[in-house]
ChimeraX commands (.cxc) that place a marker at each C-alpha (Angstrom):
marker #1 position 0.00,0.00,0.00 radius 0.5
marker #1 position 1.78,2.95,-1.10 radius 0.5
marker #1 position -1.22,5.42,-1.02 radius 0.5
marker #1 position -3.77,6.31,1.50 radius 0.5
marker #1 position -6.52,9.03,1.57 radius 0.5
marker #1 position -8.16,9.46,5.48 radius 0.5
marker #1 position -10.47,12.01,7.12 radius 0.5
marker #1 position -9.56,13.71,10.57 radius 0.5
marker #1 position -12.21,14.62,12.20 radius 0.5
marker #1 position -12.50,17.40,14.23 radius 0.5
marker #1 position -14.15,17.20,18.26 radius 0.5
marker #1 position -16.23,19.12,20.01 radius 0.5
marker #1 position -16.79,19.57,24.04 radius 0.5
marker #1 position -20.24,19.00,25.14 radius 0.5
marker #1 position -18.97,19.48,28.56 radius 0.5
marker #1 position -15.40,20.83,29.67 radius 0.5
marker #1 position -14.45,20.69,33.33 radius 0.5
marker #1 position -10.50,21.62,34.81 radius 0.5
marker #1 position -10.45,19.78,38.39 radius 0.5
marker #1 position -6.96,21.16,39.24 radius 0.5
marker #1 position -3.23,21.63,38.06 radius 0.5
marker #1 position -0.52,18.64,38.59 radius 0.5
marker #1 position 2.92,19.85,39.10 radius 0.5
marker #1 position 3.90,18.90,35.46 radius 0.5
marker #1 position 2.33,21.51,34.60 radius 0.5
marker #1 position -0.92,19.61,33.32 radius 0.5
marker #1 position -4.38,20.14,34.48 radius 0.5
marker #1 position -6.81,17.50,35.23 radius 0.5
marker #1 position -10.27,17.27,33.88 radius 0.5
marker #1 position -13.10,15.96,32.97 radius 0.5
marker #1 position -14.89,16.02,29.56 radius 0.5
marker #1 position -17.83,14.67,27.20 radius 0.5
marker #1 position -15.86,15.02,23.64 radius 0.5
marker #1 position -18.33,14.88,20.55 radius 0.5
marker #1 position -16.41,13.76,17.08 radius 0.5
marker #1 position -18.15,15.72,14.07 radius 0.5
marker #1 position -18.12,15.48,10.64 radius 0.5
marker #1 position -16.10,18.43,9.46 radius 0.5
marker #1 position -12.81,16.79,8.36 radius 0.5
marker #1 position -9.27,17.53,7.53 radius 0.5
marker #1 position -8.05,15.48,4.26 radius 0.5
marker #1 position -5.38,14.07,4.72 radius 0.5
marker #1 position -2.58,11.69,2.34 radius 0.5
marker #1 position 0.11,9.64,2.86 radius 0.5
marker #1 position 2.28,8.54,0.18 radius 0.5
marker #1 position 5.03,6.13,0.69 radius 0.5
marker #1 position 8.42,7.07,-0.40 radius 0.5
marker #1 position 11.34,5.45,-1.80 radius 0.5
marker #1 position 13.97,7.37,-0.20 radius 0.5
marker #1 position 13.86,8.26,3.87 radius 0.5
marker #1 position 12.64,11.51,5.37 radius 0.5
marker #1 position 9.38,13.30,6.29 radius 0.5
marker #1 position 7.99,15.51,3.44 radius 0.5
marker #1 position 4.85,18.17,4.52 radius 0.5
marker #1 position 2.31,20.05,2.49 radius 0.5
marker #1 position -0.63,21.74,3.69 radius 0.5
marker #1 position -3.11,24.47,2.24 radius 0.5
marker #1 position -2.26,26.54,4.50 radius 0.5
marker #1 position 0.49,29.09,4.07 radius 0.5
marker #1 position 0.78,29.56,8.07 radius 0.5
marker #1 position 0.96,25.91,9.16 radius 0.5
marker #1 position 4.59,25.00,9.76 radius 0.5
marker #1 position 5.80,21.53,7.77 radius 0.5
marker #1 position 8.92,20.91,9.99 radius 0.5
marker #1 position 9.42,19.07,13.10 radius 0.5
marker #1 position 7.03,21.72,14.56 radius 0.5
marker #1 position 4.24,20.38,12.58 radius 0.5
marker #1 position 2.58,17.45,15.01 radius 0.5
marker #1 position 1.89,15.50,12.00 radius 0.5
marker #1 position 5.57,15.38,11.12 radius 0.5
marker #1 position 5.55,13.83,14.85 radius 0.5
marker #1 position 3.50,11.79,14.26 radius 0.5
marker #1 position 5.61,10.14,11.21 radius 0.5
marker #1 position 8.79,10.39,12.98 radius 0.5
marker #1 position 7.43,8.89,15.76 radius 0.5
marker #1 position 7.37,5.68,14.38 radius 0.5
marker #1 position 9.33,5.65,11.65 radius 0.5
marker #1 position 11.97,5.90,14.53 radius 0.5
marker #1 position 10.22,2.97,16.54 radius 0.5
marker #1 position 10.20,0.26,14.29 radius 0.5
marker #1 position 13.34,1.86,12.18 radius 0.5
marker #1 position 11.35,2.60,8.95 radius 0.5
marker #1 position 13.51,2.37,5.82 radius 0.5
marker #1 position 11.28,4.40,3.92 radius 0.5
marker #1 position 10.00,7.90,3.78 radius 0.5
marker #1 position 6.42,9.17,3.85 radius 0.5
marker #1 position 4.75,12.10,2.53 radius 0.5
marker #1 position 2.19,14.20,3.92 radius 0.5
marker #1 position -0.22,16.08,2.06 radius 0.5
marker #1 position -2.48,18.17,4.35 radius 0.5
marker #1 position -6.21,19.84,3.32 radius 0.5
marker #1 position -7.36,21.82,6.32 radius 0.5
marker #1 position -10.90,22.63,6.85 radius 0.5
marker #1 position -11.19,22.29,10.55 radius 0.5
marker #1 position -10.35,25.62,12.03 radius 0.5
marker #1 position -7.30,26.38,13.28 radius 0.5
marker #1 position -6.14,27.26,16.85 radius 0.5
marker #1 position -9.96,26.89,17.36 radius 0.5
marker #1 position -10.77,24.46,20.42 radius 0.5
marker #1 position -11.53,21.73,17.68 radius 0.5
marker #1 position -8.19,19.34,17.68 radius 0.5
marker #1 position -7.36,19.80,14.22 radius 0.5
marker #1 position -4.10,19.23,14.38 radius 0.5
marker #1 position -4.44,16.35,17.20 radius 0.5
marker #1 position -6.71,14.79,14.39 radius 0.5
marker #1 position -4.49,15.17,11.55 radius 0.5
marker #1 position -2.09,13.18,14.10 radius 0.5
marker #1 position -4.13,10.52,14.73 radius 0.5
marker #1 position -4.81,10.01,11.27 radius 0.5
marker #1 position -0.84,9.84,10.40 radius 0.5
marker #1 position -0.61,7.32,13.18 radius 0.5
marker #1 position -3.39,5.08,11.76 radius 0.5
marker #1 position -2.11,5.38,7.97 radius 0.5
marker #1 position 1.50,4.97,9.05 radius 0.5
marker #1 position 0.34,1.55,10.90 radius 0.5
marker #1 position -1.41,0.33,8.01 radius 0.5
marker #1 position 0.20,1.43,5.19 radius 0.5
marker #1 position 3.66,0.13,6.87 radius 0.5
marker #1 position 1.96,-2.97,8.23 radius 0.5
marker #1 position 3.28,-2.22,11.76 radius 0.5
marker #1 position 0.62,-4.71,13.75 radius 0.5
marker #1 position -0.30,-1.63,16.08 radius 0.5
marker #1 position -3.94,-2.04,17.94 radius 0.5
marker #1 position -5.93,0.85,18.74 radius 0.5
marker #1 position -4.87,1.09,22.23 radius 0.5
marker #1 position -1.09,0.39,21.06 radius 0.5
marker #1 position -1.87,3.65,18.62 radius 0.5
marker #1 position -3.13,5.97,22.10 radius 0.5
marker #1 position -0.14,4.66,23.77 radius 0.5
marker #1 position 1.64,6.71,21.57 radius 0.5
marker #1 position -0.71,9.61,20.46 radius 0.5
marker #1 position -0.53,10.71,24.17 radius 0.5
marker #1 position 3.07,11.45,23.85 radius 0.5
marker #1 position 2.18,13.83,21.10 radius 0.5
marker #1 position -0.74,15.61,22.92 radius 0.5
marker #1 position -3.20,15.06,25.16 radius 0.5
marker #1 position -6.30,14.99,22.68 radius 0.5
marker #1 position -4.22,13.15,20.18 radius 0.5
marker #1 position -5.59,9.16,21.92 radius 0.5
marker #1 position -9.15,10.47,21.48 radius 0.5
marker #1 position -9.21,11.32,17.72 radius 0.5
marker #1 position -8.15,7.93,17.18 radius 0.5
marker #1 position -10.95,6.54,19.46 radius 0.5
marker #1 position -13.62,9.44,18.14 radius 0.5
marker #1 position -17.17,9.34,18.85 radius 0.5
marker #1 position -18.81,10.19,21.85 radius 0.5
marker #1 position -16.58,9.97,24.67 radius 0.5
marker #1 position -15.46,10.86,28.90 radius 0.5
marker #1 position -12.15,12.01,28.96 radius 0.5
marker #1 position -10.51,12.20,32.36 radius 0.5
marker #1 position -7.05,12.50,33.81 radius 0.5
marker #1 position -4.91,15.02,31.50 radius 0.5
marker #1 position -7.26,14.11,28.59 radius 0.5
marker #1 position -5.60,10.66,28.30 radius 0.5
marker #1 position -8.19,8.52,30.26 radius 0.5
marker #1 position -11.24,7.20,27.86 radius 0.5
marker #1 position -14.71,5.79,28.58 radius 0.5
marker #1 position -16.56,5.57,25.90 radius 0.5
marker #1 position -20.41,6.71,26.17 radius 0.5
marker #1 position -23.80,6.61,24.42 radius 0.5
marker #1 position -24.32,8.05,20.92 radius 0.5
marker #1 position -25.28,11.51,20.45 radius 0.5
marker #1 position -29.01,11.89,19.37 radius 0.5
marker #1 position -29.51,12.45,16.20 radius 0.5
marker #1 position -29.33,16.53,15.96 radius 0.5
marker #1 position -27.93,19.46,13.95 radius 0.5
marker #1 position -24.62,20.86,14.90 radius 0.5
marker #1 position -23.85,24.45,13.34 radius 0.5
marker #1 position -20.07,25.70,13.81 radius 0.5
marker #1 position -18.94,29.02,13.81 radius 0.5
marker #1 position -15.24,30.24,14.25 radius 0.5
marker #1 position -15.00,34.03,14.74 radius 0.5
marker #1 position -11.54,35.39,12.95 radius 0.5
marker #1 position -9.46,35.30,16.12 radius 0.5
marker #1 position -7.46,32.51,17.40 radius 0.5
marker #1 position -7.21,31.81,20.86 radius 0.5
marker #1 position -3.62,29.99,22.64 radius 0.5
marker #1 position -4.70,27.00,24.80 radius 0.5
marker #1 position -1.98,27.79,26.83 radius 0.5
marker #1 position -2.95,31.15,27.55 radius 0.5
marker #1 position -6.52,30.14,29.09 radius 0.5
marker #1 position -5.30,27.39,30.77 radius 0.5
marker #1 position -2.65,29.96,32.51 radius 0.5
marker #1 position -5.32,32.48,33.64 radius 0.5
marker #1 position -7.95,29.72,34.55 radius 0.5
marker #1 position -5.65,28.51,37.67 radius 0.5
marker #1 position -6.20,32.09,39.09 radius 0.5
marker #1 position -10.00,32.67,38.45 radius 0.5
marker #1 position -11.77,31.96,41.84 radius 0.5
marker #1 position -16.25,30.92,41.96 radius 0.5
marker #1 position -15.80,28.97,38.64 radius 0.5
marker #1 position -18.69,27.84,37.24 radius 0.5
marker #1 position -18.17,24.23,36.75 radius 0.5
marker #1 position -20.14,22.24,34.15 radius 0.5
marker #1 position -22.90,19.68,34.93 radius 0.5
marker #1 position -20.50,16.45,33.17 radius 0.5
marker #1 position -22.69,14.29,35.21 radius 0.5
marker #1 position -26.15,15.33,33.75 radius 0.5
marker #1 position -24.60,15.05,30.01 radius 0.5
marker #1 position -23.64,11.41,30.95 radius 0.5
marker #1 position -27.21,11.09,32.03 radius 0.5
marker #1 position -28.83,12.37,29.15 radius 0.5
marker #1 position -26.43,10.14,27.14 radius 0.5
marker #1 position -27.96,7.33,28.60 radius 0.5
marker #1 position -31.65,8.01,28.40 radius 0.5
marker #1 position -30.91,9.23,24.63 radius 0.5
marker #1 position -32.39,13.13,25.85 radius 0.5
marker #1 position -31.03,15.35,23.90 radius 0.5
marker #1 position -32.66,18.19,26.12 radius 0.5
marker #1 position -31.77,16.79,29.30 radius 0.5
marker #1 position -28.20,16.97,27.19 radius 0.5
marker #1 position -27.97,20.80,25.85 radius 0.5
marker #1 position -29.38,21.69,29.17 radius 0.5
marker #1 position -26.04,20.20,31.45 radius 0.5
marker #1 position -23.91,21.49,28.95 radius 0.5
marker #1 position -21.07,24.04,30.31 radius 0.5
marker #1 position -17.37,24.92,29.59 radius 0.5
marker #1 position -15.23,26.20,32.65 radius 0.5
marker #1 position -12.90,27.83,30.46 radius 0.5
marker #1 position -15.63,30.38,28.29 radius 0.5
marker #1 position -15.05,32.43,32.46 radius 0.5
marker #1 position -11.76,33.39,30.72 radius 0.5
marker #1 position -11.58,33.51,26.76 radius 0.5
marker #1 position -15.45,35.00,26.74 radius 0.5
marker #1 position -14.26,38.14,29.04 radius 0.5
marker #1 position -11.42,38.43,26.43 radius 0.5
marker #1 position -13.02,38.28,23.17 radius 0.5
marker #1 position -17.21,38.98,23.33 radius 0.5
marker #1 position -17.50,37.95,20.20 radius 0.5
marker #1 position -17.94,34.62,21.64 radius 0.5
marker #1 position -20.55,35.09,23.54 radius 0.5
marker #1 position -22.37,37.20,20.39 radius 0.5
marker #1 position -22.73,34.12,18.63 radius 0.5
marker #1 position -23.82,32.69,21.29 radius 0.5
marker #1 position -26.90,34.23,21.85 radius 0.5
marker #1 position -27.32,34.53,17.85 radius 0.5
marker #1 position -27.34,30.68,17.96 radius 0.5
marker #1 position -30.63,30.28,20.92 radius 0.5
marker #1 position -32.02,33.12,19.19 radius 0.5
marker #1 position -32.42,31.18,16.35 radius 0.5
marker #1 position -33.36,27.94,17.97 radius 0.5
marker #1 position -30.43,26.26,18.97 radius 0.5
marker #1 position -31.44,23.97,22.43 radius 0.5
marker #1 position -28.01,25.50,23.83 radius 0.5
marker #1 position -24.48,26.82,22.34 radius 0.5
marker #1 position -21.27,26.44,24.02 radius 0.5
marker #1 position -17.80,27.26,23.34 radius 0.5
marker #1 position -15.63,24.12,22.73 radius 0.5
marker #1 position -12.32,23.93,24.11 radius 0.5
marker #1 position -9.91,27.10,24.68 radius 0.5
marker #1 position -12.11,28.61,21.97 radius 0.5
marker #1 position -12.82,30.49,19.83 radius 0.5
marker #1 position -15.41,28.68,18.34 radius 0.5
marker #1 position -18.47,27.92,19.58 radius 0.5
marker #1 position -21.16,25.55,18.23 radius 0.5
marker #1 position -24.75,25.14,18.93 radius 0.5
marker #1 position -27.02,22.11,19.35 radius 0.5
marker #1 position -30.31,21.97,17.12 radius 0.5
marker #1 position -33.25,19.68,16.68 radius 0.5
marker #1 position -34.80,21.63,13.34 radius 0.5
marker #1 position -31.95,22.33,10.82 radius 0.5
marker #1 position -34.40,24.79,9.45 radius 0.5
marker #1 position -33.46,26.81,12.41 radius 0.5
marker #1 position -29.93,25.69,12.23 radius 0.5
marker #1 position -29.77,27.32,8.90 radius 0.5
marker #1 position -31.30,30.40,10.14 radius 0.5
marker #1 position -28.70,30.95,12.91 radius 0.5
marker #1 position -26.13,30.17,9.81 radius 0.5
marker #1 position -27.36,32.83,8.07 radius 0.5
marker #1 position -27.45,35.18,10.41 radius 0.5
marker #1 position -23.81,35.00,11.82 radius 0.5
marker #1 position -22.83,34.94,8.47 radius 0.5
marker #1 position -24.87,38.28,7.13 radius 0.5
marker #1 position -23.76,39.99,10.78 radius 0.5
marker #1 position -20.21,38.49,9.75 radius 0.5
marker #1 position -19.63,37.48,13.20 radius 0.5
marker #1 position -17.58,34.08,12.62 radius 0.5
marker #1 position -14.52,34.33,9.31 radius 0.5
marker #1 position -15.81,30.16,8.91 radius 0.5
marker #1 position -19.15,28.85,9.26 radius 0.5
marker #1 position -20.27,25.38,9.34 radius 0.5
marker #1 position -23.36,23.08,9.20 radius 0.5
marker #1 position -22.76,19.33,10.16 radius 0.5
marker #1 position -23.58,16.84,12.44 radius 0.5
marker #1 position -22.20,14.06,15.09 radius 0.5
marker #1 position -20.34,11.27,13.61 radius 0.5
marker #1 position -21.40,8.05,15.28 radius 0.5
marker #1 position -18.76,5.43,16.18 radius 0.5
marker #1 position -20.57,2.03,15.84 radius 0.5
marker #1 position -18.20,0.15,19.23 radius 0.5
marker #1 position -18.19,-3.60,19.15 radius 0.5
marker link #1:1,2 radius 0.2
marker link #1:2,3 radius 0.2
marker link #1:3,4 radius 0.2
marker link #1:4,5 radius 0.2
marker link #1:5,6 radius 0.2
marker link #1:6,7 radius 0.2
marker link #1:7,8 radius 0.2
marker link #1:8,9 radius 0.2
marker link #1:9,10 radius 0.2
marker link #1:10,11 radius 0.2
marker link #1:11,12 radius 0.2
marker link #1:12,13 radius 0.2
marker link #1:13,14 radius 0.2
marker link #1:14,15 radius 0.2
marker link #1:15,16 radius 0.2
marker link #1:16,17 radius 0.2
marker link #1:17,18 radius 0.2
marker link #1:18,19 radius 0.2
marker link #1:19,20 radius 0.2
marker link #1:20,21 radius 0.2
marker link #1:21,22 radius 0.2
marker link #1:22,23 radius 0.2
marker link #1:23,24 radius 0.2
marker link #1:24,25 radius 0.2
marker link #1:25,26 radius 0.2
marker link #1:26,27 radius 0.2
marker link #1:27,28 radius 0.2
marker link #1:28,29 radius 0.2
marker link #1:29,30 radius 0.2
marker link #1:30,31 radius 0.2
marker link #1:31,32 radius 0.2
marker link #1:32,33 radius 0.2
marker link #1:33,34 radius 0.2
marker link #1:34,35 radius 0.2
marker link #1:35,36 radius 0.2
marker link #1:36,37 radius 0.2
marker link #1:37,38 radius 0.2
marker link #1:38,39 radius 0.2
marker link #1:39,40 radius 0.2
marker link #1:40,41 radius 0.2
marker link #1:41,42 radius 0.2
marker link #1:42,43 radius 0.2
marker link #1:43,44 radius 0.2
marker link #1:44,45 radius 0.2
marker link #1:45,46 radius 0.2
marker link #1:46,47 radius 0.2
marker link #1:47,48 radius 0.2
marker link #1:48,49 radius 0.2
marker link #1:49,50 radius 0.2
marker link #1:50,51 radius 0.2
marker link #1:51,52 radius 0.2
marker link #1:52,53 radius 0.2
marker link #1:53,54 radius 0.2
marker link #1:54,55 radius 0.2
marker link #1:55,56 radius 0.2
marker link #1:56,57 radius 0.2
marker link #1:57,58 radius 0.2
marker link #1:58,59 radius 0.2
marker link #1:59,60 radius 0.2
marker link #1:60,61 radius 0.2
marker link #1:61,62 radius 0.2
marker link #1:62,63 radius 0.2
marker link #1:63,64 radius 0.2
marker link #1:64,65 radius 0.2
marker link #1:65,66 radius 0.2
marker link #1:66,67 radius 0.2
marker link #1:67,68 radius 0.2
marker link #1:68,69 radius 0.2
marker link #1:69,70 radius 0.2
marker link #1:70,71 radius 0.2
marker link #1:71,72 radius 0.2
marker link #1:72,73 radius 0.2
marker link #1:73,74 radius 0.2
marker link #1:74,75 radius 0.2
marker link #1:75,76 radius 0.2
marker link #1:76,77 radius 0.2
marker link #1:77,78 radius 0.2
marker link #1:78,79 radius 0.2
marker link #1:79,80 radius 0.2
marker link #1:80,81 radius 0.2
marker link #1:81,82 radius 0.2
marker link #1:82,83 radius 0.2
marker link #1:83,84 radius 0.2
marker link #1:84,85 radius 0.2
marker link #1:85,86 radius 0.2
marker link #1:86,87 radius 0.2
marker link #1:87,88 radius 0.2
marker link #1:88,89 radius 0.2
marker link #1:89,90 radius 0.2
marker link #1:90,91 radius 0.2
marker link #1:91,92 radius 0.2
marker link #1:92,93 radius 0.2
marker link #1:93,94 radius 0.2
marker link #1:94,95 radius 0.2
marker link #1:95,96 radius 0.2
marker link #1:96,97 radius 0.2
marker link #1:97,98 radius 0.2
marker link #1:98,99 radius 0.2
marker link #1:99,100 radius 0.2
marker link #1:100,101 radius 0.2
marker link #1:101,102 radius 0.2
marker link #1:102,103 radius 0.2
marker link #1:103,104 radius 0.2
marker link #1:104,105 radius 0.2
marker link #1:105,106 radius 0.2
marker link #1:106,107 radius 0.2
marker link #1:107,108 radius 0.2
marker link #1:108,109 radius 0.2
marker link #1:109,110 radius 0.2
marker link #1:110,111 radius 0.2
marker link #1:111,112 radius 0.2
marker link #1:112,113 radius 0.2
marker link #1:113,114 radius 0.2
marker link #1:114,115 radius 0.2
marker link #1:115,116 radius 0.2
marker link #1:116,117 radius 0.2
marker link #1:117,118 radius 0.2
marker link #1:118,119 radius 0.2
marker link #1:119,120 radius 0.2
marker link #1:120,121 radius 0.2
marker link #1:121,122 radius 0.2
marker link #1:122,123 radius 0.2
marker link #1:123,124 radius 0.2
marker link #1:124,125 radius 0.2
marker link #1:125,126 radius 0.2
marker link #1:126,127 radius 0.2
marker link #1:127,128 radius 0.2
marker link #1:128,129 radius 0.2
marker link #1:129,130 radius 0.2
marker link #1:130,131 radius 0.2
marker link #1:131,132 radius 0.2
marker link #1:132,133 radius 0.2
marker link #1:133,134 radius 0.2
marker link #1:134,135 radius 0.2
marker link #1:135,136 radius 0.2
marker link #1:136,137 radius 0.2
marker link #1:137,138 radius 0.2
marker link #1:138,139 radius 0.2
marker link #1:139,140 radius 0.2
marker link #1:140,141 radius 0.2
marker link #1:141,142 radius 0.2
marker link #1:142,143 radius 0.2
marker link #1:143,144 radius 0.2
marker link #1:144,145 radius 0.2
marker link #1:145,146 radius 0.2
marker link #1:146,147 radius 0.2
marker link #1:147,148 radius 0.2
marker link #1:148,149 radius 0.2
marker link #1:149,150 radius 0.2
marker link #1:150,151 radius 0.2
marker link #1:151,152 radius 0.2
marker link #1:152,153 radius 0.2
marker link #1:153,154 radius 0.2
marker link #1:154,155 radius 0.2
marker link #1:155,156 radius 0.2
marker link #1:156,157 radius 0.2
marker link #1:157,158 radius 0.2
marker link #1:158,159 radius 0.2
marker link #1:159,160 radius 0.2
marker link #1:160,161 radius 0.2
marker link #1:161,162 radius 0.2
marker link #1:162,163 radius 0.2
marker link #1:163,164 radius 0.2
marker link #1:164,165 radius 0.2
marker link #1:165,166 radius 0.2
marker link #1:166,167 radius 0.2
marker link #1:167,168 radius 0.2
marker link #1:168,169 radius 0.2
marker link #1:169,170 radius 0.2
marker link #1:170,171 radius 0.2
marker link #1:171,172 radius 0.2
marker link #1:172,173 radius 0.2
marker link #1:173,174 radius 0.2
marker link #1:174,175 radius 0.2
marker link #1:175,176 radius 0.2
marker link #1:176,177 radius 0.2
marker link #1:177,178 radius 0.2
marker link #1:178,179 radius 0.2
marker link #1:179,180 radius 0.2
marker link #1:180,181 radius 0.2
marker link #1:181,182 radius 0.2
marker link #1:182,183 radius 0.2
marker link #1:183,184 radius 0.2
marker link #1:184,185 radius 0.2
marker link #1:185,186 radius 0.2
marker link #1:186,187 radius 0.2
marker link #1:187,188 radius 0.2
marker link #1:188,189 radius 0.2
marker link #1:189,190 radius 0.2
marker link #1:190,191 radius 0.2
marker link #1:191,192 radius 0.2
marker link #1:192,193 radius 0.2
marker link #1:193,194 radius 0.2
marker link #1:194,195 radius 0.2
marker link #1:195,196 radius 0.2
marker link #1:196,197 radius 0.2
marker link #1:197,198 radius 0.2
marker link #1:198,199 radius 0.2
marker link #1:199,200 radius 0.2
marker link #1:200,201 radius 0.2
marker link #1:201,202 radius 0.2
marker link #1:202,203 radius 0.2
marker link #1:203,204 radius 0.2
marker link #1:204,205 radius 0.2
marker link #1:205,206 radius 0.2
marker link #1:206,207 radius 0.2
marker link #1:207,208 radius 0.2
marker link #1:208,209 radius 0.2
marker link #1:209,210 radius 0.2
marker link #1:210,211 radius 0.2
marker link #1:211,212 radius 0.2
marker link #1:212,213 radius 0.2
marker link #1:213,214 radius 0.2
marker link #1:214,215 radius 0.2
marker link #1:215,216 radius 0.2
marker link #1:216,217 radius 0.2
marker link #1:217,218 radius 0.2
marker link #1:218,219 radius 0.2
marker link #1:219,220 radius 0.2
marker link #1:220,221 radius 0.2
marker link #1:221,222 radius 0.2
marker link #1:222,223 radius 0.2
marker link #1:223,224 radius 0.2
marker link #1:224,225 radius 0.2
marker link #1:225,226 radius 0.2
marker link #1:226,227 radius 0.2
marker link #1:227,228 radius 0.2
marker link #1:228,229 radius 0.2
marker link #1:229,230 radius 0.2
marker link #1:230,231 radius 0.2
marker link #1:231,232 radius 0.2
marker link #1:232,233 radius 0.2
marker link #1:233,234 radius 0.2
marker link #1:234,235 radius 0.2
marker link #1:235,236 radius 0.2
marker link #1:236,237 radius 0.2
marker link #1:237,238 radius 0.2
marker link #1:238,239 radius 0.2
marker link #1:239,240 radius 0.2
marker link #1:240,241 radius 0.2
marker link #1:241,242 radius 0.2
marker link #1:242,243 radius 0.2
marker link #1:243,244 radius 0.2
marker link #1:244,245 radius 0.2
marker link #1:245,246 radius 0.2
marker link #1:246,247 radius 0.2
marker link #1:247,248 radius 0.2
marker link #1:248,249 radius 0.2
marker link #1:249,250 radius 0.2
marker link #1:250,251 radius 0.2
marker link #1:251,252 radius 0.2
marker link #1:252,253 radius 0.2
marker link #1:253,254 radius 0.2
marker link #1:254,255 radius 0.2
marker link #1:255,256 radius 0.2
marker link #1:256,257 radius 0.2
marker link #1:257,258 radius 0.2
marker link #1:258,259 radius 0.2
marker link #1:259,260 radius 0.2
marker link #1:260,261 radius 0.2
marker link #1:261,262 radius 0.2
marker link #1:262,263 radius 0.2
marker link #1:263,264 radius 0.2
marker link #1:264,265 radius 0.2
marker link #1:265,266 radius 0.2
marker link #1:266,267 radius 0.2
marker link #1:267,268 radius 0.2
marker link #1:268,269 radius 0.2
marker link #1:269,270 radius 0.2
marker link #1:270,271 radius 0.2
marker link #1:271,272 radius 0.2
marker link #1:272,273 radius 0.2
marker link #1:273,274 radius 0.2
marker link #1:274,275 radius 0.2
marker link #1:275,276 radius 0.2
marker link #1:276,277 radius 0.2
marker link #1:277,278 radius 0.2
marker link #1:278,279 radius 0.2
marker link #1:279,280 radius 0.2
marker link #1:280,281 radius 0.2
marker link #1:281,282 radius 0.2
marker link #1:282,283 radius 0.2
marker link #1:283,284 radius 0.2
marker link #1:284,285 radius 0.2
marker link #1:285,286 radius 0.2
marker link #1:286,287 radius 0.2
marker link #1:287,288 radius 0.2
marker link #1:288,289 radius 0.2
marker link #1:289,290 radius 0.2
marker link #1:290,291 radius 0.2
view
């Protein structure tokens, strides 16, 4: 196999809790993640000679070491010693620096091509093992679906299918560093932490109201108060019907939850005539059939 073509998708939080910092400089928490079907492409072609080639659509991306998808590649072409070289050809349409995992997904799928296309005999926990050297989210968008994560991100349970809804996606034109919410969100006193246990519960009993209506992300108490904008859409979202919108992530974006897609097209329109979000997008939750 000398070709592959693979979709990695992006995540949302339909809950987002931080429990406390470790002293490796890590937070703990605990989080519903939501896979959705708005998708980077991404291709790996085998070369004959060694080395790590990137390309990407995007003039900004970097396609050196400092690219986690080059990581990704080197991380196991060092492993099992990989003769050959591999290159990466990068379409991105999940937004970037957005609270979405783009490039933790991109990762993930490197890791999966890499283990087929080089027939390395990797299992899907074998492929976490190592995603979770790369980045916390990384061992999630190789699970996907609808998931708790726990510990730094790295601990995986998986849960009940979303119901069947409309998920509309809108990325304002700012980009927001994890790092720099997670740094301010150790100081913030009275957080307002997320119901994670009445998500679960609405999981279960397939209620997508009992769902929307836990949802909650600790960290909109500090990128909101920086950039309003957030919270605009927000309110542009339930004004058009959305059950409930939420920031996912560090942010910016922010998605909202619909039963009608009529009104999930109406909210669409709206933040894009008020040009409130730079990328807008309709889509839905992609369903991981478990065994």
């Amino acid at each position: 196999m000398d070709r592959l073509e693979l979709k990695a998708l992006g995540k949302i939080n339909l809950g987002l809790d931080v429990l406390g910092l470790r002293e490796n400089g890590y937070h703990d928490v605990r989080m519903v993640m939501q896979t959705v079907y708005l998708y980077d492409d991404v291709m790996l072609q085998r070369k004959a000679e060694p080395g790590i080639e990137v390309e990407s659509n995007l003039y900004f991306l970097p396609v050196d070491e400092h690219n986690i998808a080059y990581q990704a590649a080197k991380l196991l072409i060092d492993e099992f010693a990989i003769k050959r070289g591999v290159k990466i050809k990068l379409k991105k349409h999940i937004p970037v620096s957005a609270g979405m995992a783009g490039g933790s997904a991109d990762a993930a799928a490197v890791l999966f091509g890499m283990n087929r296309m080089f027939r390395l005999g990797l299992s899907e926990t074998d492929l976490m093992e190592r995603g979770v050297k790369l980045g916390a989210d990384v061992p999630y968008c190789i699970m996907r679906g609808t998931v708790l994560a726990e510990g730094i991100g790295d601990i995986l349970t998986p849960l009940p299918s979303l119901p069947r809804c409309h998920i509309l996606i809108a990325k304002p034109g700012i980009s927001v560093s994890t790092k720099w919410v997670y740094d301010r969100i150790d100081a913030k006193k009275n957080l307002k932490h997320p119901d994670i246990n009445g998500i679960i519960a609405g999981l279960e009993n397939q209620d997508l109201k009992q769902i929307t209506q836990s949802m909650g992300n600790v960290l909109e108490d500090v990128t909101v108060s920086a950039y309003p904008v957030i919270e605009e859409i927000k309110d542009c979202m339930k004004t058009a019907g959305a059950l409930n919108a939420m920031m996912s992530g560090s942010g910016p974006t922010v998605f909202g939850i619909f039963e009608n897609r009529t009104s999930a097209k109406k909210a669409f329109r709206r933040i894009k005539e008020q040009k409130k979000a730079k990328q807008v997008y309709l889509t839905n939750a992609h369903v991981v059939k478990r065994r």
